[in-house]
C-alpha positions as CSV (number, residue, x, y, z in Angstrom):
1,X,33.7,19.4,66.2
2,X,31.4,22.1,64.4
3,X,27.8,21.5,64.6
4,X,27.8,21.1,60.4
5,X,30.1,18.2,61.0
6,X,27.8,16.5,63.7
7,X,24.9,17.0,61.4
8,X,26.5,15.0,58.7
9,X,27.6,12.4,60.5
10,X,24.2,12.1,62.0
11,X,22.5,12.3,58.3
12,X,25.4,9.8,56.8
13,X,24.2,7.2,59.8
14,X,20.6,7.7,58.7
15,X,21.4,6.8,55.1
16,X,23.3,3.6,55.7
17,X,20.9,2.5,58.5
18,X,17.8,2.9,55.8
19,X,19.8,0.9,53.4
20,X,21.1,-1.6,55.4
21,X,17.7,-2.5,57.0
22,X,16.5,-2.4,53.3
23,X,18.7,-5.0,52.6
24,X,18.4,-7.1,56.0
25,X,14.4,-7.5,55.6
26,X,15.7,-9.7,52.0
27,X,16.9,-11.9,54.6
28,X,15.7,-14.5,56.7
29,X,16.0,-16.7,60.1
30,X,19.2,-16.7,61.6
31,X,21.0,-15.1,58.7
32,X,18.9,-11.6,59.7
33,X,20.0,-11.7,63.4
34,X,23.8,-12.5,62.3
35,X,24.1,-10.2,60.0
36,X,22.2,-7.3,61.8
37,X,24.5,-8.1,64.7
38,X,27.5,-7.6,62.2
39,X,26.5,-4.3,60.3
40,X,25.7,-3.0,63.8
41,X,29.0,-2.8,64.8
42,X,29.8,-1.7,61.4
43,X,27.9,1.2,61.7
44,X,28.8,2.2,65.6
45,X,32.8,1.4,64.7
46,X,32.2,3.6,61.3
47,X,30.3,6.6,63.9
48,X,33.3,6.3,66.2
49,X,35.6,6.4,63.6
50,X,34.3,9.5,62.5
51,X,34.1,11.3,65.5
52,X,37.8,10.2,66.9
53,X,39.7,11.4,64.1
54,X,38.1,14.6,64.6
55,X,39.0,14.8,68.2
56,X,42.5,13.5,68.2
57,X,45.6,12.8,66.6
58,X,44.7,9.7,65.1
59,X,46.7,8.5,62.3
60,X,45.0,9.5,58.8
61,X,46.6,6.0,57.4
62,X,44.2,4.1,58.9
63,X,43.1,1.0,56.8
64,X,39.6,0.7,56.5
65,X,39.7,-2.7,55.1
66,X,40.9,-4.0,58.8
67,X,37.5,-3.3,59.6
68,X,36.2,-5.8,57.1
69,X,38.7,-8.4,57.7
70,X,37.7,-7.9,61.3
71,X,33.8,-9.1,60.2
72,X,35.2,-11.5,57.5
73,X,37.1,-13.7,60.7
74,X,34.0,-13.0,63.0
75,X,31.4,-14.5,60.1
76,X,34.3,-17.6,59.3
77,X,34.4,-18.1,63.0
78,X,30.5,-18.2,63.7
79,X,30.5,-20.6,61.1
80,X,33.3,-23.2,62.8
81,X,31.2,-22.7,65.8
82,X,27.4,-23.4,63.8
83,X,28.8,-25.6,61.0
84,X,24.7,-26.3,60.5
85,X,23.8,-22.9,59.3
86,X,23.0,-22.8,55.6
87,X,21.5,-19.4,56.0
88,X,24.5,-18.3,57.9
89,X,26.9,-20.1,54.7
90,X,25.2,-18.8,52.1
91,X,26.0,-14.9,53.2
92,X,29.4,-16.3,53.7
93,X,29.2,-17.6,50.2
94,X,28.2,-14.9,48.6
95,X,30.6,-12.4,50.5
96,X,33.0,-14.7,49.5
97,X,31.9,-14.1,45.5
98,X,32.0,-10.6,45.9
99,X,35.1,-10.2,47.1
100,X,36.9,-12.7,44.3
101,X,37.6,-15.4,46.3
102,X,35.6,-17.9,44.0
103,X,37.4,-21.1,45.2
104,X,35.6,-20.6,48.7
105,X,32.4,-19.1,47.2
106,X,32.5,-22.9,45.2
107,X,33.1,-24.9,48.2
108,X,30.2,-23.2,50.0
109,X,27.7,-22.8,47.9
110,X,28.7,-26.6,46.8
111,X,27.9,-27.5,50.6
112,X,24.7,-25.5,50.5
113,X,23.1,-27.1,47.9
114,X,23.9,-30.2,48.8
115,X,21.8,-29.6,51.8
116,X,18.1,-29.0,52.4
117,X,18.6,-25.5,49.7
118,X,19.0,-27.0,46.3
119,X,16.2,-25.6,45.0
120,X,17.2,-22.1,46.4
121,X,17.1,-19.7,42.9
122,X,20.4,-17.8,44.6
123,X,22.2,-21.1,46.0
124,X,21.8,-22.7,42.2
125,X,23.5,-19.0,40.4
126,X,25.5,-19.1,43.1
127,X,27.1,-22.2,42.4
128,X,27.2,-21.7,38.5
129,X,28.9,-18.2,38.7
130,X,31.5,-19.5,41.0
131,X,31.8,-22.8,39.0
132,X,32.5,-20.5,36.2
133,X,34.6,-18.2,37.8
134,X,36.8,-20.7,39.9
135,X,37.1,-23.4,37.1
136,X,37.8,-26.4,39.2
137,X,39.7,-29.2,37.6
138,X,37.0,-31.4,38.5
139,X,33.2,-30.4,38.1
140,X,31.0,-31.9,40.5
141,X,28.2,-30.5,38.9
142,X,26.8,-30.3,35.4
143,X,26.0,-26.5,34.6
144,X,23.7,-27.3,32.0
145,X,21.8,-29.2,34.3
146,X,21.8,-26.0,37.1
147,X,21.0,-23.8,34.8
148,X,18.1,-26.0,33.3
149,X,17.1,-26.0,37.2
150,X,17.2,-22.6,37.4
151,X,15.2,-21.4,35.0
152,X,12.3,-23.8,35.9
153,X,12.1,-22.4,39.3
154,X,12.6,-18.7,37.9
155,X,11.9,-18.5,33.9
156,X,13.0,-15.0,33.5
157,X,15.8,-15.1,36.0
158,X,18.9,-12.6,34.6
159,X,21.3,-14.4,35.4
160,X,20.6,-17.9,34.5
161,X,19.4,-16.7,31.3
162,X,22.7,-14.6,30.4
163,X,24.9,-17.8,32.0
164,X,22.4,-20.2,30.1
165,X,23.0,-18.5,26.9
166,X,26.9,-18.6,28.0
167,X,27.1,-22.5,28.3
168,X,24.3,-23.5,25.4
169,X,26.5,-21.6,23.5
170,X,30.4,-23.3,24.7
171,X,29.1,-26.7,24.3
172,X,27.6,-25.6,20.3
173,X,24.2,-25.3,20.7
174,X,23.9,-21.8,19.2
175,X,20.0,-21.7,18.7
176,X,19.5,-22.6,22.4
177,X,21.7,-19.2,23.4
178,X,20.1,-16.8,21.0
179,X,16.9,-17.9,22.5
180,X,17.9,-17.1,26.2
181,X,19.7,-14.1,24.8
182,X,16.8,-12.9,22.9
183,X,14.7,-14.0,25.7
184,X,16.8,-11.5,28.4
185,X,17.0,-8.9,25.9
186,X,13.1,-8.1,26.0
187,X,13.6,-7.5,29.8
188,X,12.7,-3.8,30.2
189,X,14.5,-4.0,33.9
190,X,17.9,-5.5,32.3
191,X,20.8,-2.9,33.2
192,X,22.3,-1.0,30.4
193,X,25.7,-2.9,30.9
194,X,24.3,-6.0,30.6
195,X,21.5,-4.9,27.2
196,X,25.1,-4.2,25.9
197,X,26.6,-7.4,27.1
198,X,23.8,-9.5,25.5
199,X,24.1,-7.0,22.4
200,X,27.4,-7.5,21.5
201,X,27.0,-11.9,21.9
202,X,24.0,-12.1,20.0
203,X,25.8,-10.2,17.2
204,X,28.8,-11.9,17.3
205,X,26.8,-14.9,17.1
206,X,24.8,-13.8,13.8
207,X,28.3,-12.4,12.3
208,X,29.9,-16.1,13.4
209,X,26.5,-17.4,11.5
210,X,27.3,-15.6,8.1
């Protein structure tokens, strides 16, 4: 392997170890050690990787999602094994989101917050974007009621304003969405994507109006 190579390798490693511990000191308790455990080997497979395939024959098909199956089934397993951790279930929950499975992402965070974290800001979204997203046949939960929890533990929250605005508007109440619409709107930090998300309801809302 050229020096160049080494050298970017050895840069790359120092990017994603700044941004991973960037995003591990959000954490907290035993959450941070699981999860630092898990993007450590991440990181020394991903540095291996690199360096093997540059030594050997090794097959240029590899499948890098094997590698997050492999700390998908390590997490679930952890979890049989410390059915207790909420911390531990609520990464689990929210990996679960990300990746589309919303069924399982409803069942956790529906554990969770049925535990000691109920008035956890990210457990309550949590289970409102997953509610939404899995539409079970049964709710167990009234959303309107979340998302007036929500908002009194975190006013200006993003995302229980734009899913507020959302469900005030389904069940009717029209005036109670433009306000949390008009209320997000004014936030200077609201992404471009979502100024033109809240754009287009509030005008289809006045246009609906008229």
């Amino acid at each position: 392997m050229i020096t160049e190579q080494y050298l970017f390798i050895g840069i790359a490693s120092l990017l994603m170890t700044w941004g991973i511990s960037s995003f591990i000191r959000t954490l907290q308790g035993s959450a941070k050690k699981l999860i630092a455990v898990f993007l450590s080997i991440g990181i020394f497979s991903s540095f291996f990787y690199f360096n093997y395939i540059n030594i050997s024959n090794y097959d240029p098909n590899y499948n890098k999602d094997n590698d997050i199956d492999v700390v998908f089934q390590s997490l679930e397993k952890y979890l049989i094994d410390n059915p207790e951790d909420m911390n531990a279930k609520k990464v689990f929950a929210e990996y679960n989101l990300q990746i589309g499975n919303y069924h399982e992402a409803y069942q956790y965070y529906g554990e969770i917050y049925n535990s000691t974290m109920s008035q956890d800001i990210e457990v309550i979204i949590g289970l409102i974007e997953s509610t939404l997203l899995s539409r079970p046949e049964t709710l167990s939960y009234d959303l309107n009621d979340l998302i007036n929890q929500s908002l009194e533990i975190e006013p200006l929250n993003q995302k229980a304003l734009w899913f507020g605005g959302l469900i005030a508007r389904a069940s009717g109440n029209i005036e109670l969405a433009k306000e949390r619409w008009n209320l997000l709107i004014k936030n200077p930090e609201l992404p471009i994507d979502m100024q033109q998300a809240v754009n287009e309801q509030l005008v289809l809302i006045n246009s609906t109006k008229e």
